[in-house]
C-alpha positions in Angstrom: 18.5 -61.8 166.7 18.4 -65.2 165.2 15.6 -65.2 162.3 15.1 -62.8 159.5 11.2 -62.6 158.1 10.6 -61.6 154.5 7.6 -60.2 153.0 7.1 -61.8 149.3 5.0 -58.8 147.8 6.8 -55.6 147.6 10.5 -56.9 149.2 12.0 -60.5 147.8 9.0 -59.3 145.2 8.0 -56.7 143.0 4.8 -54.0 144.2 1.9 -56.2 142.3 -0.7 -54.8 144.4 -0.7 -50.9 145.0 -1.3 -50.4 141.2 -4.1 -52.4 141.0 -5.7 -51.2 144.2 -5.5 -48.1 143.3 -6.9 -48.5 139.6 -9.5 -50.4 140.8 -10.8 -48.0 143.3 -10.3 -44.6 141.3 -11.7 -46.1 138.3 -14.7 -47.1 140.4 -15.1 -43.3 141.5 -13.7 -43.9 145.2 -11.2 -41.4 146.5 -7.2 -43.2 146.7 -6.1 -41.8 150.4 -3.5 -43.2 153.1 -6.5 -44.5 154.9 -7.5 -46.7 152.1 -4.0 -48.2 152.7 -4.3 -48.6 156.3 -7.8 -50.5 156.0 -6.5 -52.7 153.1 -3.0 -53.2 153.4 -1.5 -56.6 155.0 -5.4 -57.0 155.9 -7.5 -60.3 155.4 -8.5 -60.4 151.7 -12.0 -60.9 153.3 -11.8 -57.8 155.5 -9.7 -55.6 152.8 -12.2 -56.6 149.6 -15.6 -55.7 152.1 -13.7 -52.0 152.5 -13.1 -51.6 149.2 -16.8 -52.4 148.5 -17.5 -50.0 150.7 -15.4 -46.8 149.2 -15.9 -47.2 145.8 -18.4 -45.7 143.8 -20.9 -48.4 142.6 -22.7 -50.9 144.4 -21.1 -54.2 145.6 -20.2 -56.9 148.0 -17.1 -58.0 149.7 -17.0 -61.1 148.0 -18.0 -59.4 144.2 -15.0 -56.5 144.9 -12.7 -59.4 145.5 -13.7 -61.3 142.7 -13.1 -58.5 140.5 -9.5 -57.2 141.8 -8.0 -60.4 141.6 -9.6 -60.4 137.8 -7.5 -57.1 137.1 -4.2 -58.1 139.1 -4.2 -61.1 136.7 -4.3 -58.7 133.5 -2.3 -56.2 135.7 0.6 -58.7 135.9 0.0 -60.0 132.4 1.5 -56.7 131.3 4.0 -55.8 134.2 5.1 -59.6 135.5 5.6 -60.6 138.6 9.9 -60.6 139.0 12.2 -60.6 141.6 13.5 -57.7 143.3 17.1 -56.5 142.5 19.0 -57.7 145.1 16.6 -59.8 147.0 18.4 -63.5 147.2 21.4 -61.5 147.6 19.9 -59.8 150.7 18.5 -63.8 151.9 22.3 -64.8 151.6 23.3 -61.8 153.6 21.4 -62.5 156.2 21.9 -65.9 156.3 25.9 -65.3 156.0 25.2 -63.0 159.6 23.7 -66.3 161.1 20.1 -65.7 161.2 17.5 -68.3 159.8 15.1 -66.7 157.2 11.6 -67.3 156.6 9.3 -66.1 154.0 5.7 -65.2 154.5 2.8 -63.0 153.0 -1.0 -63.2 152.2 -1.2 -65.5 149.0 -1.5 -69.2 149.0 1.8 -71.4 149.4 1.6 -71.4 145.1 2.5 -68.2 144.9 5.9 -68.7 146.9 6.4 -72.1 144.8 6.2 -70.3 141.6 8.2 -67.2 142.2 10.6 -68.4 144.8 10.4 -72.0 144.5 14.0 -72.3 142.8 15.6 -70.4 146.0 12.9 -72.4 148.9 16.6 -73.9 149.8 17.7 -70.4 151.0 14.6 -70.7 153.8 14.0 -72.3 156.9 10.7 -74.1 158.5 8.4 -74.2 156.5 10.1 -72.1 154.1 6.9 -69.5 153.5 4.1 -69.0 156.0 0.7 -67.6 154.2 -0.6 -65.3 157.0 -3.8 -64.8 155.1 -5.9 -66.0 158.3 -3.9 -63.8 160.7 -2.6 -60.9 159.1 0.1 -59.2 159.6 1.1 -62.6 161.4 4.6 -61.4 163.2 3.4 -63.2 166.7 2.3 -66.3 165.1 5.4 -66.4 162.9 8.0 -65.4 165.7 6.3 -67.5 168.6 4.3 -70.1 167.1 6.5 -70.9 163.9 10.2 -70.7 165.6 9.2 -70.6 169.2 11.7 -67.5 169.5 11.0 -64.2 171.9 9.4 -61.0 170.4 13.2 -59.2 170.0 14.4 -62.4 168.2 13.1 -61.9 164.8 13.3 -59.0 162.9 10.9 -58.4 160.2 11.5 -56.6 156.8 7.9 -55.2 154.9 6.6 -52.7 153.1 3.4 -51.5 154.5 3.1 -49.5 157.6 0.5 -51.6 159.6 3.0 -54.1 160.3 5.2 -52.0 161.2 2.9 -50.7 163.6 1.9 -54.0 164.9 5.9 -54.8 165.4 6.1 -51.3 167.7 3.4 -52.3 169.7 4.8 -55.7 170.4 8.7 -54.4 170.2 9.6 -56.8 167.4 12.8 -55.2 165.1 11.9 -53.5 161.8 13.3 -52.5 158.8 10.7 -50.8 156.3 11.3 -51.2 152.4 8.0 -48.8 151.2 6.8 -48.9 147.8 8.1 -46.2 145.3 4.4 -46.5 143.6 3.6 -42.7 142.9 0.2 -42.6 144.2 1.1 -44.5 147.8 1.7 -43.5 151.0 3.6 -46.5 152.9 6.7 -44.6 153.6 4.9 -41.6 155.1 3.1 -43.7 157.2 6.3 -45.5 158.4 8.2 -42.7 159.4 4.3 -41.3 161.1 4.9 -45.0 163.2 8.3 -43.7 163.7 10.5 -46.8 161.7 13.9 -46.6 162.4 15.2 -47.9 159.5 14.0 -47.3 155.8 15.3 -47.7 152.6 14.5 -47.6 148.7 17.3 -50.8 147.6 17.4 -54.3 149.4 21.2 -53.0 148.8 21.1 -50.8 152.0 20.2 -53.6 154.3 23.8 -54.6 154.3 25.7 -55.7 157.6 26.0 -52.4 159.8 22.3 -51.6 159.1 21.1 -55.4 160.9 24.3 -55.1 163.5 22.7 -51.5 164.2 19.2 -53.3 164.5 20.8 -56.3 166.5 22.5 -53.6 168.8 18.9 -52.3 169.1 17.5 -55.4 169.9 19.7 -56.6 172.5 19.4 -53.6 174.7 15.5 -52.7 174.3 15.9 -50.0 172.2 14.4 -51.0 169.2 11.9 -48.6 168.7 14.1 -45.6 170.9 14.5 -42.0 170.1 17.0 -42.2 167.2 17.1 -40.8 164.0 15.6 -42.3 160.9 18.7 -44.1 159.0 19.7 -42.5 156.0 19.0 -45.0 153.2 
């Protein structure tokens, strides 16, 4: 492997965004379920607010729903801010240490990277953070387009499950880092995708877990028969 992508929001960051999804749909009368996550998760924000429109109990548009959450994630964060997750430039310098370039990317404007990361942008390569708002979850455009690098190159580390999905269909390496948000369901749905590798601490991607997934990569059996690794 030679480059390492990040997700901002739930790994180098902490989970702003399954609280407030769910608040703002059960308070709304909708019904919180793992579909939900699949249809909003690492989705457009245009695609994501028009479901959420649609499940929630009172009558409103795509654009009104969006409106509105990010409304409540700015009083959600007002309360529980925005911070970096323990061990996350620790886990960037590990990486980097192994040899692998490191990218950051996730749906929020180049701002949001600026203002939480901005102090570390050194520890990143390219163009440091890639927003893949307009082509979510983004691993092709990121792996191919960004770093011109094949599909096995790159491993990516996220927290929701439709990436990982899109990185089994296209054999890309994986290591899943679900939220611990009492009401989600990312980490059943990564072990339903069949991830390899999950774990609750940036801690336990240390070196043997990425030589493991190296090893995987290098002889095609990333997403093999193997058991989940203990984390």
């Amino acid at each position: 492997m030679r480059l390492a992508a990040l997700n901002i929001d739930g790994v180098l960051l902490n989970d702003t965004f399954s609280p407030v999804i769910h608040r703002f749909i059960v308070s709304r009368g909708g019904a919180y379920t793992a579909e939900v996550e699949r249809r909003v998760f690492s989705q457009p924000q245009h695609v994501a607010s028009e479901y959420m429109a649609r499940v929630v109990g009172v009558p409103m548009t795509g654009p009104e729903a969006l409106k509105a959450y990010f409304a409540e994630r700015d009083a959600h964060v007002s309360e529980h801010p925005v911070r970096l997750l323990d061990g996350a430039i620790e886990l960037v310098q590990r990486l980097r240490n192994l040899g692998l370039r490191t990218i950051c990317y996730g749906g929020l404007g180049r701002e949001h990277f600026d203002r939480f990361l901005g102090e570390w942008a050194h520890l990143f390569d390219g163009p440091a953070y890639v927003c893949t708002n307009d082509f979510r979850p983004g691993i092709e455009e990121i792996t191919s387009d960004v770093f011109g690098l094949a599909r096995t190159q790159a491993v990516f580390i996220d927290d929701v499950a439709r990436v990982a999905e899109k990185a089994k269909e296209l054999g890309v390496p994986f290591i899943g880092h679900p939220s611990g948000f009492e009401h989600g369901f990312q980490r059943e749905l990564m072990q339903e995708v069949g991830v390899r590798h999950l774990v609750d601490s940036l801690h336990h991607i240390d070196e043997p877990m990425l030589r493991a997934v190296d090893a995987e990569a290098a002889d095609g059996t990333v997403w093999g028969p193997s058991a989940v690794t203990p984390a």
